[in-house]
C-alpha positions in Angstrom: 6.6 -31.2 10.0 6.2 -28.8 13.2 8.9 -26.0 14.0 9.5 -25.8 17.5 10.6 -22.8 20.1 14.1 -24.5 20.3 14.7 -25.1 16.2 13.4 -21.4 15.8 15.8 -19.9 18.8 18.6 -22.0 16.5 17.7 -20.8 13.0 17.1 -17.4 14.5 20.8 -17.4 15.9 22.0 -18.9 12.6 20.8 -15.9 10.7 22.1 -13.3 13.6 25.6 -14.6 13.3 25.1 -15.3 9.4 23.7 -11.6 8.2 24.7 -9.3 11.6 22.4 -6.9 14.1 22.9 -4.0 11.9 21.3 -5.9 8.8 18.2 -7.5 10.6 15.6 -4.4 10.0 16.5 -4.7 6.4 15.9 -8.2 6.0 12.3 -7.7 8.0 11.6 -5.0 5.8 12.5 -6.9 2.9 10.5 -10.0 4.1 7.5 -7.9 5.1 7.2 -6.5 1.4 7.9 -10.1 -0.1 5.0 -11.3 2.0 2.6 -8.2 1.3 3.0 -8.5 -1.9 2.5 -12.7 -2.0 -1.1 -11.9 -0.8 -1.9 -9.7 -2.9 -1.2 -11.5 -5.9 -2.5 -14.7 -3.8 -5.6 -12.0 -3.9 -5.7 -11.0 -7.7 -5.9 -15.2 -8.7 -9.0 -15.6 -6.9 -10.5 -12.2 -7.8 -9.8 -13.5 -11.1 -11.8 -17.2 -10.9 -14.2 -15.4 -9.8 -14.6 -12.8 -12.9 -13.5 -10.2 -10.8 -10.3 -8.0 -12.4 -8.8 -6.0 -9.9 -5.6 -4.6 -9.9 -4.0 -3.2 -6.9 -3.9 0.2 -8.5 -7.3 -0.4 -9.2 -8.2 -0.9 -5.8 -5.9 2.4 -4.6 -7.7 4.4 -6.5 -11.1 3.8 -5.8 -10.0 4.0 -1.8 -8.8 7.6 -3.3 -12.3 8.2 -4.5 -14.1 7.4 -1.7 -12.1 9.4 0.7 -12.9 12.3 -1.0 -15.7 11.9 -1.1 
């Protein structure tokens, strides 16, 4: 099933009426983070088939290192 323009331009006015101008950042922030963090853990299941245990912490600090570096 395929979203068009025209069901999007709906839905998107649904959710302007529904939540207000003033509250759209923080619902795109909000999404943004729920979506960042999705792939990342989308991103730690496959590092993990493949033997490969990296947290994100992990990861941060080794970006840390090599900066420094």
């Amino acid at each position: 099933m395929r979203v068009g323009m025209n069901e999007m331009l709906v839905i998107l006015a649904v959710v302007l009426i529904i939540f207000g101008p003033k509250n759209l950042p923080k619902l795109g922030k909000m999404f943004g983070k729920t979506m960042k963090s999705f792939k990342e853990g989308i991103g730690n299941d496959e590092a993990e088939e493949n033997g490969e245990e990296k947290t994100a912490e992990t990861k941060k600090t080794e970006t840390k290192g090599s900066d420094e570096e």
